[in-house]
FIPAMAR-591267 format. One record per residue: residue in three letters; x, y, z of N, C-alpha, C in turn. Coordinates in nm, 2 decimals. Layout:
+------+--------+--------+--------+--------+--------+--------+--------+--------+--------+
: resn :     nX :     nY :     nZ :    caX :    caY :    caZ :     cX :     cY :     cZ :
+------+--------+--------+--------+--------+--------+--------+--------+--------+--------+
:  ALA :      X :      Y :      Z :      X :      Y :      Z :      X :      Y :      Z :
...
+------+--------+--------+--------+--------+--------+--------+--------+--------+--------+
END
This chain:
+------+--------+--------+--------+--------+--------+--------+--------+--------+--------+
: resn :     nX :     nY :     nZ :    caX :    caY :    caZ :     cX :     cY :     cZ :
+------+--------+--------+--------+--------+--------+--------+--------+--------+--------+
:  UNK :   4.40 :   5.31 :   0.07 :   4.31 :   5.37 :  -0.04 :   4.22 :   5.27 :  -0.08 :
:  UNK :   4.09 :   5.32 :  -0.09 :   3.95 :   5.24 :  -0.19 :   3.91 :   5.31 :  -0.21 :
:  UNK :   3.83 :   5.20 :  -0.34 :   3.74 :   5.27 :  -0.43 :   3.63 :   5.20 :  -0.43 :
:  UNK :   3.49 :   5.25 :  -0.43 :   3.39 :   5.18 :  -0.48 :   3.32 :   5.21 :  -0.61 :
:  UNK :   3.25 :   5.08 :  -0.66 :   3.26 :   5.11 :  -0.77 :   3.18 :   5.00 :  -0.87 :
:  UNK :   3.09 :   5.04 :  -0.96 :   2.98 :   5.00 :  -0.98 :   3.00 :   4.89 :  -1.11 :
:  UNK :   2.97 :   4.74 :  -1.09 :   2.93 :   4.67 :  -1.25 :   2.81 :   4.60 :  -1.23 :
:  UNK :   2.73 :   4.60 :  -1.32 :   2.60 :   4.55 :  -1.36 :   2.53 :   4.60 :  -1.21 :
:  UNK :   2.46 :   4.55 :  -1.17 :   2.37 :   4.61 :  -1.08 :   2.42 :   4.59 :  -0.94 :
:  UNK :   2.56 :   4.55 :  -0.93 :   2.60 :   4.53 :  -0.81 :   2.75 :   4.66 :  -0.76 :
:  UNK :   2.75 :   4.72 :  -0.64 :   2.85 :   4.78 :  -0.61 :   2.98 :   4.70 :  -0.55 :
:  UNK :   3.08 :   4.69 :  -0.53 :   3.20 :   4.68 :  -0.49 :   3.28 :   4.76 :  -0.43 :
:  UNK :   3.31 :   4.73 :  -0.29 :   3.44 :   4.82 :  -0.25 :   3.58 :   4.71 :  -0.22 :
:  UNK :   3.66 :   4.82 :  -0.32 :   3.81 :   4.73 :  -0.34 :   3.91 :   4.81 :  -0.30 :
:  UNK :   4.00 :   4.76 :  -0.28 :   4.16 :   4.78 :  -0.26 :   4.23 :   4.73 :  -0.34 :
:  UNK :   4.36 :   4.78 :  -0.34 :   4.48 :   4.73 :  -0.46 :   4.49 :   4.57 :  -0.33 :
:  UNK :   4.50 :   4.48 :  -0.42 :   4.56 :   4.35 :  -0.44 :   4.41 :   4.28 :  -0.43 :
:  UNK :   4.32 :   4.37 :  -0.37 :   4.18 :   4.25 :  -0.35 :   4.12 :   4.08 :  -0.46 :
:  UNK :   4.06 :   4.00 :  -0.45 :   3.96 :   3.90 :  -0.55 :   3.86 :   3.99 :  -0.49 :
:  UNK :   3.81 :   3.97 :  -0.61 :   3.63 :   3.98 :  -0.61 :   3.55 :   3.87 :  -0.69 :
:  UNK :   3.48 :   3.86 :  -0.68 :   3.38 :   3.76 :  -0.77 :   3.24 :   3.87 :  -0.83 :
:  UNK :   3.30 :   3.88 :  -1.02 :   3.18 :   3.96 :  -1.06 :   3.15 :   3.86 :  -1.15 :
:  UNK :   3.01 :   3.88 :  -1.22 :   2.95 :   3.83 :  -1.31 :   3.05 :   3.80 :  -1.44 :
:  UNK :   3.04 :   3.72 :  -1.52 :   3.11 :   3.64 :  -1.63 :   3.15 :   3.76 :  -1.73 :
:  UNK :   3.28 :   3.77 :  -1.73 :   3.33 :   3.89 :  -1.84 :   3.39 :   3.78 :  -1.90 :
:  UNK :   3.43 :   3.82 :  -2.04 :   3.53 :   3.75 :  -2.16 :   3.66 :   3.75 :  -2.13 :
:  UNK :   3.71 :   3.64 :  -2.14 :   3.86 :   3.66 :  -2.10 :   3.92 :   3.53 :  -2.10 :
:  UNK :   4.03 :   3.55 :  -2.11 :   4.11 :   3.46 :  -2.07 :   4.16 :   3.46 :  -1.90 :
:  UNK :   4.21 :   3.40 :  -1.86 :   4.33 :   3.39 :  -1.67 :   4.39 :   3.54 :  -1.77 :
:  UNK :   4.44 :   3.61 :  -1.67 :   4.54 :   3.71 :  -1.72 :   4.51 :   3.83 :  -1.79 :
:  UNK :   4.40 :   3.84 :  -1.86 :   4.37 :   3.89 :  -1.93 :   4.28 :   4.03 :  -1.86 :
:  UNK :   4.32 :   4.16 :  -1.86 :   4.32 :   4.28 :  -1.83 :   4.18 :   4.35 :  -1.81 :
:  UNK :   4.09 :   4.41 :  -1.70 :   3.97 :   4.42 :  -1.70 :   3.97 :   4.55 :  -1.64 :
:  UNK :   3.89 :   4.67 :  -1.71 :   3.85 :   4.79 :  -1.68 :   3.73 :   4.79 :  -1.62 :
:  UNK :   3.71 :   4.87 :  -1.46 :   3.57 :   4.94 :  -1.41 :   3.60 :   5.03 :  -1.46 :
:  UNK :   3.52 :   5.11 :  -1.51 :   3.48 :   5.24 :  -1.58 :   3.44 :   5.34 :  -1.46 :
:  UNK :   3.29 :   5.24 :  -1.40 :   3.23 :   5.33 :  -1.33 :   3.25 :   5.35 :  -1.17 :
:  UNK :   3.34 :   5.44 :  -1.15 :   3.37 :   5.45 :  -1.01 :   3.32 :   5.56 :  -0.94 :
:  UNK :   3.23 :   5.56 :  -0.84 :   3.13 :   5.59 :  -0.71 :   3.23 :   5.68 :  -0.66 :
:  UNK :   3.30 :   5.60 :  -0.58 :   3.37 :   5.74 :  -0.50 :   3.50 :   5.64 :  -0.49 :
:  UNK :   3.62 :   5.72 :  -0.42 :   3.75 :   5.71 :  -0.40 :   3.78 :   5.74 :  -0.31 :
:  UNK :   3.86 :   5.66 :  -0.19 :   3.86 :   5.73 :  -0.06 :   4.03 :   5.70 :   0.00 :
:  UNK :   4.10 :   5.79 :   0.01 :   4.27 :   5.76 :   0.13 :   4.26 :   5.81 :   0.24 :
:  UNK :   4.42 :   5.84 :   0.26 :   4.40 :   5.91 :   0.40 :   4.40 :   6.04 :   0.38 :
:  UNK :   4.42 :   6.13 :   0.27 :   4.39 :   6.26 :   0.24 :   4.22 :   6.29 :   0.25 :
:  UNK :   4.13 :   6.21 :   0.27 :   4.02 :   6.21 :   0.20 :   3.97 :   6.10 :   0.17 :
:  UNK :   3.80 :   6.20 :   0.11 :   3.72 :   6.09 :  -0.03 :   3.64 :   6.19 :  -0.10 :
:  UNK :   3.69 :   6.15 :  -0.24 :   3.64 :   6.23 :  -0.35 :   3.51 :   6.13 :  -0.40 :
:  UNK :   3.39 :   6.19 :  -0.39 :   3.28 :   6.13 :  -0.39 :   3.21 :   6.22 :  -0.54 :
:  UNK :   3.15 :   6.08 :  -0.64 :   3.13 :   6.14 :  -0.77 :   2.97 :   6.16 :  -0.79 :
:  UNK :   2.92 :   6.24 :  -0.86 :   2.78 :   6.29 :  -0.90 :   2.75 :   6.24 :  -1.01 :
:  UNK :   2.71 :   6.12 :  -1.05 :   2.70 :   5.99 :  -1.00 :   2.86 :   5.93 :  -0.96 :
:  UNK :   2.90 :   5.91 :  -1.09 :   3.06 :   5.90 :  -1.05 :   3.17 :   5.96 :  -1.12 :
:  UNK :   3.28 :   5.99 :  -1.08 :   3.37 :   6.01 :  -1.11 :   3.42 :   5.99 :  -1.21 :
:  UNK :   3.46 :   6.10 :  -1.28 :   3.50 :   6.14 :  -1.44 :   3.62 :   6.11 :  -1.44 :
:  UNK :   3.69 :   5.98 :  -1.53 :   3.78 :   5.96 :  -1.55 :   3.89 :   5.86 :  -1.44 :
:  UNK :   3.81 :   5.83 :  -1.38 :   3.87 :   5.74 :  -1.24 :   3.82 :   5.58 :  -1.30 :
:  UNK :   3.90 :   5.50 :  -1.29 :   3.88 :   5.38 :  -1.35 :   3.94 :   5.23 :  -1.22 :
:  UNK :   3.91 :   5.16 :  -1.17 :   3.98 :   5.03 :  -1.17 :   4.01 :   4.95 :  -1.21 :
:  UNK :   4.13 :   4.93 :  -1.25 :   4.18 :   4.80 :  -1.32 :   4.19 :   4.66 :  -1.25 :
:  UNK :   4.19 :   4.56 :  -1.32 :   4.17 :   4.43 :  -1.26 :   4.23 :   4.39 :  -1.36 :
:  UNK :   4.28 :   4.25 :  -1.30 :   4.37 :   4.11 :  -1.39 :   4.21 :   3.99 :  -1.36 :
:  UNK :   4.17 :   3.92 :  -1.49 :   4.11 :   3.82 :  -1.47 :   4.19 :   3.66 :  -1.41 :
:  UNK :   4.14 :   3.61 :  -1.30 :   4.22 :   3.54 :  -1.21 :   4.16 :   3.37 :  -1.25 :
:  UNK :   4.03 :   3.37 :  -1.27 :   3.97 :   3.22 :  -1.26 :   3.83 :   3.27 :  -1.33 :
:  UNK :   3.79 :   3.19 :  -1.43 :   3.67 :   3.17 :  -1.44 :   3.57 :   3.05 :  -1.38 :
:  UNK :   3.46 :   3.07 :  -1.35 :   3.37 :   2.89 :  -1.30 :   3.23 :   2.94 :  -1.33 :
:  UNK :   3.21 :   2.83 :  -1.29 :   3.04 :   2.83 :  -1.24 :   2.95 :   2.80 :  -1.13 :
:  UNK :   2.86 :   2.86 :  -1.08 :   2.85 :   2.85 :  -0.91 :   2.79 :   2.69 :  -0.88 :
:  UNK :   2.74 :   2.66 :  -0.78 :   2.64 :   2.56 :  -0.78 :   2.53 :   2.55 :  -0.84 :
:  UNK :   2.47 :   2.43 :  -0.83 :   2.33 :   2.41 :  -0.91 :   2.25 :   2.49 :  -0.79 :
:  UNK :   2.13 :   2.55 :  -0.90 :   2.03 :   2.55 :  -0.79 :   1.97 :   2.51 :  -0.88 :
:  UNK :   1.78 :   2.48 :  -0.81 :   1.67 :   2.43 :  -0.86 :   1.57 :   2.51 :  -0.83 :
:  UNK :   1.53 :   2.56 :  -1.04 :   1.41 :   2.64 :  -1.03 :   1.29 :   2.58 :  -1.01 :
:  UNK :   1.16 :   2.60 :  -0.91 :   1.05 :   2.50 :  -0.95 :   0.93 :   2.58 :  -0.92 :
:  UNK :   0.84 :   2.51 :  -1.04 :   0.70 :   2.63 :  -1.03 :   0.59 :   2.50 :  -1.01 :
:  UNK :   0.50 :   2.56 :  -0.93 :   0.39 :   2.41 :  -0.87 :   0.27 :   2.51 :  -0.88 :
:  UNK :   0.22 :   2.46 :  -0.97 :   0.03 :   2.51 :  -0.96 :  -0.04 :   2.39 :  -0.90 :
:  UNK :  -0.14 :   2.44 :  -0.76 :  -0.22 :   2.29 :  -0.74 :  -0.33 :   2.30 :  -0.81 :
:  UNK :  -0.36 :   2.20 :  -0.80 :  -0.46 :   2.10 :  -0.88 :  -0.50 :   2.15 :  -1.03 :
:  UNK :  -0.42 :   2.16 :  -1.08 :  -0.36 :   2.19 :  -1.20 :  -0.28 :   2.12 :  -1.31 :
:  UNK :  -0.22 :   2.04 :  -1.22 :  -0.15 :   1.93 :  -1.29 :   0.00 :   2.00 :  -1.34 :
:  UNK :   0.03 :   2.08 :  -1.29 :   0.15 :   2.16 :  -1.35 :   0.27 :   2.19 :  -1.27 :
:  UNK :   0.37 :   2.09 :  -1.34 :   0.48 :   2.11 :  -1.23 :   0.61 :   2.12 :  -1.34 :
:  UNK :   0.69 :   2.24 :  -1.30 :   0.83 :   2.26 :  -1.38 :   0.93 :   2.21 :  -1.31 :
:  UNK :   1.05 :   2.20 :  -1.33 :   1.18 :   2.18 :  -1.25 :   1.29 :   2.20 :  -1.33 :
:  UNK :   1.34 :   2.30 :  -1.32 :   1.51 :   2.35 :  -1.38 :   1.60 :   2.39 :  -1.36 :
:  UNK :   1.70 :   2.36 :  -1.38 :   1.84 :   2.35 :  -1.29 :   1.93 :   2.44 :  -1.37 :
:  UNK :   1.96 :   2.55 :  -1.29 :   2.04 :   2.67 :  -1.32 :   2.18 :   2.72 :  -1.30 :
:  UNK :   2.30 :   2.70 :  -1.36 :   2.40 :   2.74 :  -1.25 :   2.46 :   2.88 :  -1.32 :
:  UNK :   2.46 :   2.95 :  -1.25 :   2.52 :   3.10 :  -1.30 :   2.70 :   3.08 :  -1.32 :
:  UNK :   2.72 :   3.16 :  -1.39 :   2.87 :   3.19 :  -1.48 :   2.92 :   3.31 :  -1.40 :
:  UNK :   3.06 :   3.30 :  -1.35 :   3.08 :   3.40 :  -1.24 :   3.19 :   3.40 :  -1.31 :
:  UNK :   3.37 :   3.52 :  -1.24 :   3.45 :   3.56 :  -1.29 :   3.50 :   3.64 :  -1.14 :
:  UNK :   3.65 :   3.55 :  -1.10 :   3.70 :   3.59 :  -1.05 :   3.84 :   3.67 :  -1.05 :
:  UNK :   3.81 :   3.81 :  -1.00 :   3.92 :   3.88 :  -1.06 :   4.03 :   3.98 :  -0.94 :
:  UNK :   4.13 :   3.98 :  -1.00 :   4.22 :   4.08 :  -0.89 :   4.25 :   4.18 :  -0.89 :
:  UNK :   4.24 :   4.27 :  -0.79 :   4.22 :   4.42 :  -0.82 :   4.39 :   4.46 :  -0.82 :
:  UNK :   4.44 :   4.53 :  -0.97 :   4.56 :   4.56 :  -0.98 :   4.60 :   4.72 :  -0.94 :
:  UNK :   4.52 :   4.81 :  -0.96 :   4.52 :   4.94 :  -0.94 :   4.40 :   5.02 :  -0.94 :
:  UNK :   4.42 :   5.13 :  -0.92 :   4.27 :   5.19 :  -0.84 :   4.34 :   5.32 :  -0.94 :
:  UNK :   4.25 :   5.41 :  -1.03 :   4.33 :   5.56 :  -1.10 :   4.23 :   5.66 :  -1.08 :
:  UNK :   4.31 :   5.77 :  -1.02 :   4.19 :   5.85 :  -1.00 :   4.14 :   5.98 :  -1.11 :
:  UNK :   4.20 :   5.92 :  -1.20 :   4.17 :   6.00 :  -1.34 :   4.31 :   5.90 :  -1.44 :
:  UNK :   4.21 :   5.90 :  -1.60 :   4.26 :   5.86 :  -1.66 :   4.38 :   5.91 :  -1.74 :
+------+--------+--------+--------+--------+--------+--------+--------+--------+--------+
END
């Protein structure tokens, strides 16, 4: 059984026990995390596919690790302009474990 399933502008397809790496939620290690928005749901009976999504179907996740990715380097160059930027960015990620998949709440 999977589910796909939508946070911030990015989709996911998960299975019970999967990591994923989403964007930075609040949390502690351990600390309990609901997908709301689930796309469709698929076993071997099937796949119940939602209009956008599915009413009442949720994924739950355990928060596993929080970090931060690598540096990267933003840089903006105007010629002969005299204008040069440089700044160093690293994004806040959250790695998490997929505990259960519900196909209504």
């Amino acid at each position: 059984m999977y589910a796909i399933f939508e946070d911030g502008s990015h989709q996911f397809r998960v299975s019970e026990g999967d990591r994923i790496i989403v964007d930075r939620r609040q949390g502690d290690a351990g600390t309990e995390v609901v997908f709301p928005k689930v796309l469709l749901i698929a076993g071997p009976e099937g796949a119940n596919i939602g209009v956008p999504v599915i009413e009442g179907a949720q994924v739950h996740a355990k928060i596993v690790d929080q970090f931060r990715d690598k540096k990267i380097i933003v840089q903006k160059f105007r010629r002969r302009k005299n204008m040069r930027r440089r700044k160093g960015h690293r994004q806040h990620y959250t790695t998490v474990l997929i505990t259960s998949i519900a196909a209504s709440a």
